[in-house]
N, CA and C atoms as an extended XYZ file, in Angstrom:
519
Properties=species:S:1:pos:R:3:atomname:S:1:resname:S:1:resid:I:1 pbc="F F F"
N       124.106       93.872       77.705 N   UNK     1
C       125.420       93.964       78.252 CA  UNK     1
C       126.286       94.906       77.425 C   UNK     1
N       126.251       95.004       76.008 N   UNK     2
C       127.109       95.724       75.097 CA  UNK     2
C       126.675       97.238       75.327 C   UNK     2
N       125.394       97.328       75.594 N   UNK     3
C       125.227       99.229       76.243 CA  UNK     3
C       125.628       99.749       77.074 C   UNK     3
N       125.908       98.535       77.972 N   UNK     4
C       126.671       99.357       79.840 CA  UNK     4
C       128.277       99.112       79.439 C   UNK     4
N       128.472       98.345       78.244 N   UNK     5
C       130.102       98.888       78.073 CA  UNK     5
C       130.162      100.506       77.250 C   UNK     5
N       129.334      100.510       76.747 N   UNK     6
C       129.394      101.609       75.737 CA  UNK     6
C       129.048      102.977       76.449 C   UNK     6
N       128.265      103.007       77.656 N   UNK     7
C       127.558      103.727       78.684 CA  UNK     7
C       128.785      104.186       79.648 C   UNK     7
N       129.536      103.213       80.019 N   UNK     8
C       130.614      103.355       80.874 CA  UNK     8
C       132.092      103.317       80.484 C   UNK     8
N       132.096      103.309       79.170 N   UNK     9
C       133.454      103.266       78.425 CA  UNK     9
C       134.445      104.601       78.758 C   UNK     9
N       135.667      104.670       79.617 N   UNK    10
C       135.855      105.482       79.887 CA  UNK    10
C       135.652      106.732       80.786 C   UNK    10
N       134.812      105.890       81.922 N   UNK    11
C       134.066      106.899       82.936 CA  UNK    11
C       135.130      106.409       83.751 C   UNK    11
N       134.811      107.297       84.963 N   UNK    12
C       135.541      106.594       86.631 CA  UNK    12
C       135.037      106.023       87.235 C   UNK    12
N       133.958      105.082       86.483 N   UNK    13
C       132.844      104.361       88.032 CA  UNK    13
C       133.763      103.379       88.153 C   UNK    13
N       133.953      102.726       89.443 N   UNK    14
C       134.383      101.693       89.634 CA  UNK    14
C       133.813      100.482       89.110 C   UNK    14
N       133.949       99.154       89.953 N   UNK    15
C       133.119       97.727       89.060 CA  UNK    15
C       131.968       97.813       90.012 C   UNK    15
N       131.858       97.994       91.245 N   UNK    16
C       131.043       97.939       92.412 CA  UNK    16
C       129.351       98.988       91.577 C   UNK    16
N       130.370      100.348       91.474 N   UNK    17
C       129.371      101.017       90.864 CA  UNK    17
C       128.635      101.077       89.803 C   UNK    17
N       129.437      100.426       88.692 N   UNK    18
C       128.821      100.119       87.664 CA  UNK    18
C       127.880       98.387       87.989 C   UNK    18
N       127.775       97.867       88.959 N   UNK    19
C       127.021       96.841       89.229 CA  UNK    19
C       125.642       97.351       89.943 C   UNK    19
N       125.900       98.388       90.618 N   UNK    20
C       124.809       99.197       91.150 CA  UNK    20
C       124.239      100.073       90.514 C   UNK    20
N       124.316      100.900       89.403 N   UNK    21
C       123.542      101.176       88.436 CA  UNK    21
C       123.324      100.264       87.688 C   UNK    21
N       123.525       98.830       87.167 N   UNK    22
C       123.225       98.066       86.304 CA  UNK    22
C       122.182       97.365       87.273 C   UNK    22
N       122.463       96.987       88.513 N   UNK    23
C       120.845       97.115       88.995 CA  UNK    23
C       120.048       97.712       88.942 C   UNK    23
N       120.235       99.153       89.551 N   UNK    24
C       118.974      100.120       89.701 CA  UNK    24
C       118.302      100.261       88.506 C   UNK    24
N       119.077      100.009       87.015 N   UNK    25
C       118.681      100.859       85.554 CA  UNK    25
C       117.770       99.547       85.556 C   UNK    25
N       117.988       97.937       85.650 N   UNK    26
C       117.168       96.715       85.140 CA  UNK    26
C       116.202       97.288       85.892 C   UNK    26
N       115.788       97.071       87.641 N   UNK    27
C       114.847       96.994       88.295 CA  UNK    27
C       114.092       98.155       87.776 C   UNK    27
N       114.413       99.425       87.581 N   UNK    28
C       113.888      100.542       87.048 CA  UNK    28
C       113.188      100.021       85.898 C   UNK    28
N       113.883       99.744       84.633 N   UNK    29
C       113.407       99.569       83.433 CA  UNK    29
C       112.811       98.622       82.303 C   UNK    29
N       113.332       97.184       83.830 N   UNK    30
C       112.702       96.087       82.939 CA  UNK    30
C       111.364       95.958       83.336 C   UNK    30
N       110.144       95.628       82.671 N   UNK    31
C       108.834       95.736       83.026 CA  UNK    31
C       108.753       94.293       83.649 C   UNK    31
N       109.344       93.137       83.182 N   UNK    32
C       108.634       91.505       83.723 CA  UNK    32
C       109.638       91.778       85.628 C   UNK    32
N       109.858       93.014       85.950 N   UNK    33
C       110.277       92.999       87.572 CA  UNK    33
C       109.668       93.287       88.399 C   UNK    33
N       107.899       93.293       87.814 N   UNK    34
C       106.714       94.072       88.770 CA  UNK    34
C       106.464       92.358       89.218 C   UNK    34
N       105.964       92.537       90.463 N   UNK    35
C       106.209       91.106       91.871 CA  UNK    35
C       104.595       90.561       91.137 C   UNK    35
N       103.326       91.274       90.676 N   UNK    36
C       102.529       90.639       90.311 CA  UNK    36
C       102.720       89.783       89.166 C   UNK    36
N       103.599       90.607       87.779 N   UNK    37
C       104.284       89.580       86.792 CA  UNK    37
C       104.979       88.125       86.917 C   UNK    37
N       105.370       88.146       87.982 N   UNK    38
C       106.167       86.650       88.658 CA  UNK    38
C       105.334       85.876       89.298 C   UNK    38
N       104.054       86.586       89.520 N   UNK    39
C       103.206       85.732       90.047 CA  UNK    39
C       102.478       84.020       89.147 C   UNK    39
N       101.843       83.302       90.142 N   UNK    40
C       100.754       82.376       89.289 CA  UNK    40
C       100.024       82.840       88.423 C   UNK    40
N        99.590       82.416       87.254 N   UNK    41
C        98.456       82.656       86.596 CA  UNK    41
C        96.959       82.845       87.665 C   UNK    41
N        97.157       81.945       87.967 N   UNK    42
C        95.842       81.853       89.073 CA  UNK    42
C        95.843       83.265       90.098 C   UNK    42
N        97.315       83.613       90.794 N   UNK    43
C        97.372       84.722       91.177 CA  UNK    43
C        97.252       86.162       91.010 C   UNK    43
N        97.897       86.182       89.585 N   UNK    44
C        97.119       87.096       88.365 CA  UNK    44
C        95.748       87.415       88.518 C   UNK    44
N        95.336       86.328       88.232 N   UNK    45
C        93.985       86.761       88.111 CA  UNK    45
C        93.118       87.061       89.121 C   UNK    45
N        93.738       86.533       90.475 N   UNK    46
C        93.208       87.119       91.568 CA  UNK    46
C        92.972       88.484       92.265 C   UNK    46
N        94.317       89.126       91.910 N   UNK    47
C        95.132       90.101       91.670 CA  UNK    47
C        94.216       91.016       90.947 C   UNK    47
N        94.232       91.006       89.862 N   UNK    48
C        93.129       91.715       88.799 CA  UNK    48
C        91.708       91.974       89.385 C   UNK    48
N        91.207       90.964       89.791 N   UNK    49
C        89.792       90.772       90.304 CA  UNK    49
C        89.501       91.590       91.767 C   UNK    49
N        91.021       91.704       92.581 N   UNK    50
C        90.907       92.721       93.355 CA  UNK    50
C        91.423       93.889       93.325 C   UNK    50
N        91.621       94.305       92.101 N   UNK    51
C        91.966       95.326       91.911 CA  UNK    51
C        90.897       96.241       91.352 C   UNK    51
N        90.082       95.430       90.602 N   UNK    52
C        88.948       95.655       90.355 CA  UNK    52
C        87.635       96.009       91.241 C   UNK    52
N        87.829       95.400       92.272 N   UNK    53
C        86.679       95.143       92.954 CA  UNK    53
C        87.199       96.601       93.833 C   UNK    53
N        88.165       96.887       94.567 N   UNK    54
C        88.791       97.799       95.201 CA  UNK    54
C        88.059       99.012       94.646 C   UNK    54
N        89.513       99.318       93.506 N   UNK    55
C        89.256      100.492       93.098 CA  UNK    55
C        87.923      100.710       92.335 C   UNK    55
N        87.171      100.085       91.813 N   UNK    56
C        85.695      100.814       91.442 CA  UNK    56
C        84.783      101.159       92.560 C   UNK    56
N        84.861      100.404       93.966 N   UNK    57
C        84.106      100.637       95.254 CA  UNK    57
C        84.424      101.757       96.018 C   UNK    57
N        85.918      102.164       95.995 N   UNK    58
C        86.451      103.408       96.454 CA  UNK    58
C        85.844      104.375       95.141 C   UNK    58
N        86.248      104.176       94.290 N   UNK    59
C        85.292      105.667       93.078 CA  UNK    59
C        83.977      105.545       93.002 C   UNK    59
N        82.951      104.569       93.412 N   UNK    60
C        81.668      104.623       93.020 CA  UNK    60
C        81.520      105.281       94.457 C   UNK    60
N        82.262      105.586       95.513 N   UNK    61
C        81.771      106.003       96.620 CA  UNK    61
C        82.607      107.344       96.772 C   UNK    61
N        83.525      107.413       96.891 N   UNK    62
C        84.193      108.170       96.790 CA  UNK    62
C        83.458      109.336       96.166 C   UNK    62
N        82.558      109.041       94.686 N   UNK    63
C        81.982      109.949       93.612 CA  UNK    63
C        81.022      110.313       93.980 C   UNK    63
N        80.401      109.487       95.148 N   UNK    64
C        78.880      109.063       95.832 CA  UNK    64
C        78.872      110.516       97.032 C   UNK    64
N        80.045      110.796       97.475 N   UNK    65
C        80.312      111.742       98.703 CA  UNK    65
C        80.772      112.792       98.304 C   UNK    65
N        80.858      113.180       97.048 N   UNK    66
C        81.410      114.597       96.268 CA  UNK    66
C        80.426      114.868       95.484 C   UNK    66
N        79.697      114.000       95.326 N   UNK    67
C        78.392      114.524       94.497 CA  UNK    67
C        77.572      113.596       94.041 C   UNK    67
N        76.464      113.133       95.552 N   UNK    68
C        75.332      112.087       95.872 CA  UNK    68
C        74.186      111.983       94.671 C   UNK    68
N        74.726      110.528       94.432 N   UNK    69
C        73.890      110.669       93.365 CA  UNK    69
C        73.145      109.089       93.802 C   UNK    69
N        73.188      108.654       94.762 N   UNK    70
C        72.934      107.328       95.676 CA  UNK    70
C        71.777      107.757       96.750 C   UNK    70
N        70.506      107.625       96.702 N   UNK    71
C        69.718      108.301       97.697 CA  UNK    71
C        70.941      107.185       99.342 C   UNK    71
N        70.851      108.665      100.136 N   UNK    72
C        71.221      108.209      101.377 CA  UNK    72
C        70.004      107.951      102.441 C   UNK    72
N        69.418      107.716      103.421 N   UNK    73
C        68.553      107.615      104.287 CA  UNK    73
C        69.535      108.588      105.654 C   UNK    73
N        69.022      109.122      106.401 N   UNK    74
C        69.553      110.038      107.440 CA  UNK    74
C        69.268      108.531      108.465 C   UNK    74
N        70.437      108.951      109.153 N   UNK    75
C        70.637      108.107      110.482 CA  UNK    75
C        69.703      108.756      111.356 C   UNK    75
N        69.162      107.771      112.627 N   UNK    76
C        68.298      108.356      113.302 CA  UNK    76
C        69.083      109.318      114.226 C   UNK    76
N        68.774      110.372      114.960 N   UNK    77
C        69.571      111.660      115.368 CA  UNK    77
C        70.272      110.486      117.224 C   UNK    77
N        70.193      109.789      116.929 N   UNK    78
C        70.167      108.843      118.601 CA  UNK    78
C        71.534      107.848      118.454 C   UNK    78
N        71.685      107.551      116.862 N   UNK    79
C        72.242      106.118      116.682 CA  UNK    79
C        73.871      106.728      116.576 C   UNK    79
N        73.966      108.000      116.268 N   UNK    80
C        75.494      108.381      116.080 CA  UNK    80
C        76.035      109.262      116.554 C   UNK    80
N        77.366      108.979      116.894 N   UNK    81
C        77.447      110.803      118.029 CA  UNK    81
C        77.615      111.583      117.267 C   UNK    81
N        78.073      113.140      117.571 N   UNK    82
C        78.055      114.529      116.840 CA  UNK    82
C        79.059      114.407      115.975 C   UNK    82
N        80.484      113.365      116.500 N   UNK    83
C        81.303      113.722      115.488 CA  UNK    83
C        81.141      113.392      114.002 C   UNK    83
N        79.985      112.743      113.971 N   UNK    84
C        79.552      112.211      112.186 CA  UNK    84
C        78.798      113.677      111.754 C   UNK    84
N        77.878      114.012      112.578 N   UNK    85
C        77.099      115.138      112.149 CA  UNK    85
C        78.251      116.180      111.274 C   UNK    85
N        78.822      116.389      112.962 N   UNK    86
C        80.007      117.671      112.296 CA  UNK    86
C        81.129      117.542      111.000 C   UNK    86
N        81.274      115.694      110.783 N   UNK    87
C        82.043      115.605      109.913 CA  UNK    87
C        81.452      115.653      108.338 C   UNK    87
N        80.139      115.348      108.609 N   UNK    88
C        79.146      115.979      107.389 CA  UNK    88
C        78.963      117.669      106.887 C   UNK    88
N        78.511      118.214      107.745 N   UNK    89
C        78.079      119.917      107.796 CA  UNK    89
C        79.709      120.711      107.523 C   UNK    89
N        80.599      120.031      108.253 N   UNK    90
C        81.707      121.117      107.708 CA  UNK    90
C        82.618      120.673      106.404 C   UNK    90
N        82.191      120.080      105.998 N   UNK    91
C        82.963      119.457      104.140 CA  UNK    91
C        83.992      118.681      104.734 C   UNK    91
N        84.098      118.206      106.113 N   UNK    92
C        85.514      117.080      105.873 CA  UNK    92
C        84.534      115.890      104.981 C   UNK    92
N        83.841      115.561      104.925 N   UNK    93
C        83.427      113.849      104.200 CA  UNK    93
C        83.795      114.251      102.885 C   UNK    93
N        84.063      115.788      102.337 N   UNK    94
C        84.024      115.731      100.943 CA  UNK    94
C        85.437      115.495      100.570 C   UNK    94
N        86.517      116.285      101.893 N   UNK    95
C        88.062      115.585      101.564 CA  UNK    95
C        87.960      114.258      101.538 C   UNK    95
N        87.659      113.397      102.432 N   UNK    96
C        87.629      112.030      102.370 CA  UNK    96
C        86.964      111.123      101.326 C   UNK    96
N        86.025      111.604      100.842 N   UNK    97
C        85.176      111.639       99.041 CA  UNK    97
C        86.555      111.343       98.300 C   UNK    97
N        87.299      112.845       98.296 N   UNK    98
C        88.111      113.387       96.937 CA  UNK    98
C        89.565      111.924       97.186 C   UNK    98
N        89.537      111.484       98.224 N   UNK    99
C        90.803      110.795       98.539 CA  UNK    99
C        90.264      109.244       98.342 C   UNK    99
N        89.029      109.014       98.514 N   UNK   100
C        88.415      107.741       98.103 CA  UNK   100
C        88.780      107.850       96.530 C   UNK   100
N        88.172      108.899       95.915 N   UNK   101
C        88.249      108.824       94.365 CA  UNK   101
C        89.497      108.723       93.972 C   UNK   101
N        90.112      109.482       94.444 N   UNK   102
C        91.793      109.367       93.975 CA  UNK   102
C        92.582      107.896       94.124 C   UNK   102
N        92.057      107.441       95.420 N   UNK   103
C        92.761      106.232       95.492 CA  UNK   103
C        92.226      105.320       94.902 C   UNK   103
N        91.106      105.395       94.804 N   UNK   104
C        90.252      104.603       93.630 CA  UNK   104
C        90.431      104.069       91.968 C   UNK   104
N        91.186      105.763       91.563 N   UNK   105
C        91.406      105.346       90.432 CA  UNK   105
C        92.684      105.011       90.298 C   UNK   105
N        94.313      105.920       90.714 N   UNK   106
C        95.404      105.558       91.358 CA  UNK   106
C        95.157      103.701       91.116 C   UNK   106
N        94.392      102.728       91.918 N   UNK   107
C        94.044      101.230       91.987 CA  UNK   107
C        93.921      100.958       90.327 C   UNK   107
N        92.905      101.479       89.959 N   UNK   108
C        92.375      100.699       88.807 CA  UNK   108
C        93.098      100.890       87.802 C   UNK   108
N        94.332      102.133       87.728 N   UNK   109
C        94.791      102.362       86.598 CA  UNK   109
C        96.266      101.041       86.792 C   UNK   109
N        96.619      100.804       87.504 N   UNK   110
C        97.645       99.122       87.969 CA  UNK   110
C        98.713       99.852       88.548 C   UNK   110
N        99.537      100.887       87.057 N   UNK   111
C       101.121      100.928       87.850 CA  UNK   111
C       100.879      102.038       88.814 C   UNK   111
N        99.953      102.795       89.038 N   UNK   112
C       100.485      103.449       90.291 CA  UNK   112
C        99.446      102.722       91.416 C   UNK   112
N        99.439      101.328       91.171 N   UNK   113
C        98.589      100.908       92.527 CA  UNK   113
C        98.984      101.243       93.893 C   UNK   113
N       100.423      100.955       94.251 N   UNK   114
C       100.603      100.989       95.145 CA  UNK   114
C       100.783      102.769       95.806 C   UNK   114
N       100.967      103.336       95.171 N   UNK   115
C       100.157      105.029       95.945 CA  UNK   115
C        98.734      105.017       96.425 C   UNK   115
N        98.227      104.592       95.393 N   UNK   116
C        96.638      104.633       95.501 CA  UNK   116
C        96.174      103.636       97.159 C   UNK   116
N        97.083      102.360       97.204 N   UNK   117
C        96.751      101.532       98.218 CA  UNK   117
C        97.155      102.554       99.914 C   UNK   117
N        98.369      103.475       98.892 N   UNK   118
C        99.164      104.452      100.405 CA  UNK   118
C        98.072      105.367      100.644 C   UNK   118
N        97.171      105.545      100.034 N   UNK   119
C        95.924      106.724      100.304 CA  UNK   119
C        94.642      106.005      100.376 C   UNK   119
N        94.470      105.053      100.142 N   UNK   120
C        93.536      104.235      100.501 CA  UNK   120
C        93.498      103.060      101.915 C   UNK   120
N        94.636      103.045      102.480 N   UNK   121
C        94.573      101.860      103.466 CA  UNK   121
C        94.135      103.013      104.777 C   UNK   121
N        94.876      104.517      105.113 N   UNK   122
C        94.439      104.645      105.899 CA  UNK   122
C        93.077      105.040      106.030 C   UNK   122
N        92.591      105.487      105.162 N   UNK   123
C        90.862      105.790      104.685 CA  UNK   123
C        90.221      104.436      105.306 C   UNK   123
N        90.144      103.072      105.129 N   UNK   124
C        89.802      101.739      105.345 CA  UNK   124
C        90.138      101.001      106.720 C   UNK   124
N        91.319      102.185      107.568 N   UNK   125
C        91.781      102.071      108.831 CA  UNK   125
C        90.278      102.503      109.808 C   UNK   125
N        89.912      104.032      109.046 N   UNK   126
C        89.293      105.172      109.513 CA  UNK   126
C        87.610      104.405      109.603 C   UNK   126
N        87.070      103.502      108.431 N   UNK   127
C        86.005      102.917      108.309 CA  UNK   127
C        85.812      102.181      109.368 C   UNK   127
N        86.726      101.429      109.227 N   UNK   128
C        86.855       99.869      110.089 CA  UNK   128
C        86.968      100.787      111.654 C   UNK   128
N        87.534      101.725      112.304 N   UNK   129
C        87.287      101.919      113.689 CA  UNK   129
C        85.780      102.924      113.621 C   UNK   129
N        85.663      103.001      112.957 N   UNK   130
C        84.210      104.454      112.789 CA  UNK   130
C        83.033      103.273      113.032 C   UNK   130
N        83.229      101.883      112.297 N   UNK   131
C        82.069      101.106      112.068 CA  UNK   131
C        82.216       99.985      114.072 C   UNK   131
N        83.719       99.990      113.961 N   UNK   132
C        83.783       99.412      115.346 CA  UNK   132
C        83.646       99.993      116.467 C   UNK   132
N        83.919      101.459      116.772 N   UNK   133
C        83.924      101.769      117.742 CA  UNK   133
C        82.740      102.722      117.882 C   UNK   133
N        81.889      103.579      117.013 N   UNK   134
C        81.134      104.099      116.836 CA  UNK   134
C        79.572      104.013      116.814 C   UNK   134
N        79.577      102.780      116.082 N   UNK   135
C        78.326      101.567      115.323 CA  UNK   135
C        77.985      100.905      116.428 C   UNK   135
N        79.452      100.131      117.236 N   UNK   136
C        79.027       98.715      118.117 CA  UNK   136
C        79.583       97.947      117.187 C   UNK   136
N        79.803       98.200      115.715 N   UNK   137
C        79.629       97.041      115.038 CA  UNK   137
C        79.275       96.776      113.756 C   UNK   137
N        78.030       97.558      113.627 N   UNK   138
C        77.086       97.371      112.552 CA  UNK   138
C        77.712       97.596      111.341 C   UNK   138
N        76.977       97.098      110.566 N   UNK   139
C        77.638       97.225      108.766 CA  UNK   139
C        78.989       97.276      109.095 C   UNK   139
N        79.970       96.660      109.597 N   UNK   140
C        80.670       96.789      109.015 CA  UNK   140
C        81.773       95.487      108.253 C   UNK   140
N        80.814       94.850      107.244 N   UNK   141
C        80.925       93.929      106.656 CA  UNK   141
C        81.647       94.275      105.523 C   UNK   141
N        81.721       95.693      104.837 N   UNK   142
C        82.445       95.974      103.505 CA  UNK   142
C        83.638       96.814      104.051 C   UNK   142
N        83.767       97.159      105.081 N   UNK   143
C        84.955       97.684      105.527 CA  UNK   143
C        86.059       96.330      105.495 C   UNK   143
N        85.652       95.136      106.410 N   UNK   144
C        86.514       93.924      106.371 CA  UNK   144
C        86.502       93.825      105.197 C   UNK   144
N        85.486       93.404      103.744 N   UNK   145
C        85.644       93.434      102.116 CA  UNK   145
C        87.035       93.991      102.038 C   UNK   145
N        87.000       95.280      102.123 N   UNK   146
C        88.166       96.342      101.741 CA  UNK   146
C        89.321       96.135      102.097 C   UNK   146
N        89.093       95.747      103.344 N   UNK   147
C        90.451       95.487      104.162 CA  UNK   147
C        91.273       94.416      103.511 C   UNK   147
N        90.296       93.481      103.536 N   UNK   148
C        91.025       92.079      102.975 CA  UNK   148
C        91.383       92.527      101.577 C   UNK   148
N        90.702       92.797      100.939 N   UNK   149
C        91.177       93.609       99.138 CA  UNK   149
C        92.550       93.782       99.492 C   UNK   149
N        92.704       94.912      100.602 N   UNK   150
C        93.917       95.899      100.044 CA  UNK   150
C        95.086       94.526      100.733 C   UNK   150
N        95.168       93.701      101.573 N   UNK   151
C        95.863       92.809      102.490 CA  UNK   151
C        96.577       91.961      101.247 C   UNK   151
N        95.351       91.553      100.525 N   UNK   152
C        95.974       90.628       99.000 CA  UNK   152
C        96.278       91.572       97.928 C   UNK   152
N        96.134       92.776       98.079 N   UNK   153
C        97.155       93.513       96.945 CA  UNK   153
C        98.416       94.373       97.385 C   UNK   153
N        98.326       93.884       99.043 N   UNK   154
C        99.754       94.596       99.489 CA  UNK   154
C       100.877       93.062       99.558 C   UNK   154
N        99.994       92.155       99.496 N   UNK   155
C       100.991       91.150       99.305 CA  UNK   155
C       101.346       90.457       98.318 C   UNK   155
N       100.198       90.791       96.757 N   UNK   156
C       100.902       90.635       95.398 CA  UNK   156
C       101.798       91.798       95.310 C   UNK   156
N       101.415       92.858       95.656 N   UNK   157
C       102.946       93.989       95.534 CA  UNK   157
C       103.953       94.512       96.326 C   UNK   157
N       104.276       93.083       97.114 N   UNK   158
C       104.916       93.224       98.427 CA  UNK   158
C       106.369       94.033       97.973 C   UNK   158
N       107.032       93.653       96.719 N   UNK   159
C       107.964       94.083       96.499 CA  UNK   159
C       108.124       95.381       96.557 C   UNK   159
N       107.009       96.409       96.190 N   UNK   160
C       107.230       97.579       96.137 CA  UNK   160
C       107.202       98.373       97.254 C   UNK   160
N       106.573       97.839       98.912 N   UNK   161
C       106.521       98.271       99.621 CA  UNK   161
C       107.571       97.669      100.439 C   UNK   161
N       108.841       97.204      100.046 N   UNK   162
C       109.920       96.338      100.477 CA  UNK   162
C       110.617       97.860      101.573 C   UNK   162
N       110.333       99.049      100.575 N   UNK   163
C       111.201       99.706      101.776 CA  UNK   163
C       110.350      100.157      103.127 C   UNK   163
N       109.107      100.340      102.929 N   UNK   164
C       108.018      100.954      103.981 CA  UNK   164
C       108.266       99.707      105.183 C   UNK   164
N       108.451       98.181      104.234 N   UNK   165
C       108.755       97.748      105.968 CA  UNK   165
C       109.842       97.218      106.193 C   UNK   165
N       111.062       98.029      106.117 N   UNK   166
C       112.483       97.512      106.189 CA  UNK   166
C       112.776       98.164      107.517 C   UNK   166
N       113.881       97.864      108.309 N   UNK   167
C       114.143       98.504      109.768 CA  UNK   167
C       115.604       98.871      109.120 C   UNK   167
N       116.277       98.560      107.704 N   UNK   168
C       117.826       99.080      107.784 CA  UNK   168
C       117.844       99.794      106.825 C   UNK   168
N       116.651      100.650      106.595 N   UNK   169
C       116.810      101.882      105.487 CA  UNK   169
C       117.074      103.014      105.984 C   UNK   169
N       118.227      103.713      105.374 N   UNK   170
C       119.173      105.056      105.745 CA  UNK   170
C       118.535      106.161      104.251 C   UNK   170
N       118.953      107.129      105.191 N   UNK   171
C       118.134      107.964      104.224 CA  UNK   171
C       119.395      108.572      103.175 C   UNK   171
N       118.780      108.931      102.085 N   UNK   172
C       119.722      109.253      100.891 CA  UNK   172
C       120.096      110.323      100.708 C   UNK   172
N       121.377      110.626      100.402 N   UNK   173
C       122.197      112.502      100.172 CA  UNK   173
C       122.534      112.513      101.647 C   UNK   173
């Protein structure tokens, strides 16, 4: 309290304004205001365990499609339409590689999880209809894995995505 007198001693902010930077500066700068910190212990650790599980599955694959080091087996030429072929032969799988890895690690490193989850959920959108609408179906048992991952780490870090689902956010300047 004795720094925001000393900070504002003599400025023109009003009281309103100096209450609104004395928010923004705490939420900004105090670390125990991240929504997983307030969590259960038990939640914590849940938290951790999918953060873990996430982001090493997006980089071990991710790393797997930029430079195969996982023998693959070729699909039979019958079971998939062209658009997989073509998305192989012309290097899009390797953008989608480089954005697995990124969001991969983005996850595992904690504070920038929630970017990593913004570049990783629609990647896990893209699985989940490729395996449903494409497949029939098939394998796609680690796409739901993923899904559910990112579902319990968008709702231990619900706080941070407080503005992505607000309907009364005005834009700033």
């Amino acid at each position: 309290m004795q720094t925001m007198r000393v900070l504002h001693t003599g400025s023109k902010f009003s009281r309103p304004d100096i209450k609104a930077f004395r928010f923004f500066y705490l939420t900004l700068h105090d670390p125990t205001r991240n929504a997983a910190r307030k969590a259960s212990p038990t939640m914590k650790i849940v938290t951790l365990i999918c953060r873990i599980l996430l982001g090493a599955a997006f980089v071990f694959f991710g790393a797997n499609i930029l430079h195969p080091f996982m023998p693959m087996h070729a699909p039979p030429p019958d079971s998939l339409p062209g658009h997989y072929q073509i998305a192989m032969s012309t290097g899009w799988m390797k953008v989608v590689g480089a954005g697995q890895l990124i969001g991969g690690v983005l996850v595992l490193i904690g504070g920038t999880l929630p970017l990593g989850l913004c570049i990783l959920c629609p990647i896990t959108v893209n699985i989940l209809c490729f395996h449903l609408f494409l497949t029939g179906g098939k394998m796609i048992g680690p796409g739901i894995l993923c899904a559910v991952l990112e579902l319990v780490l968008i709702y231990a870090y619900r706080e941070s995505f407080a503005g992505i689902f607000s309907t009364s956010e005005r834009p700033t300047g």
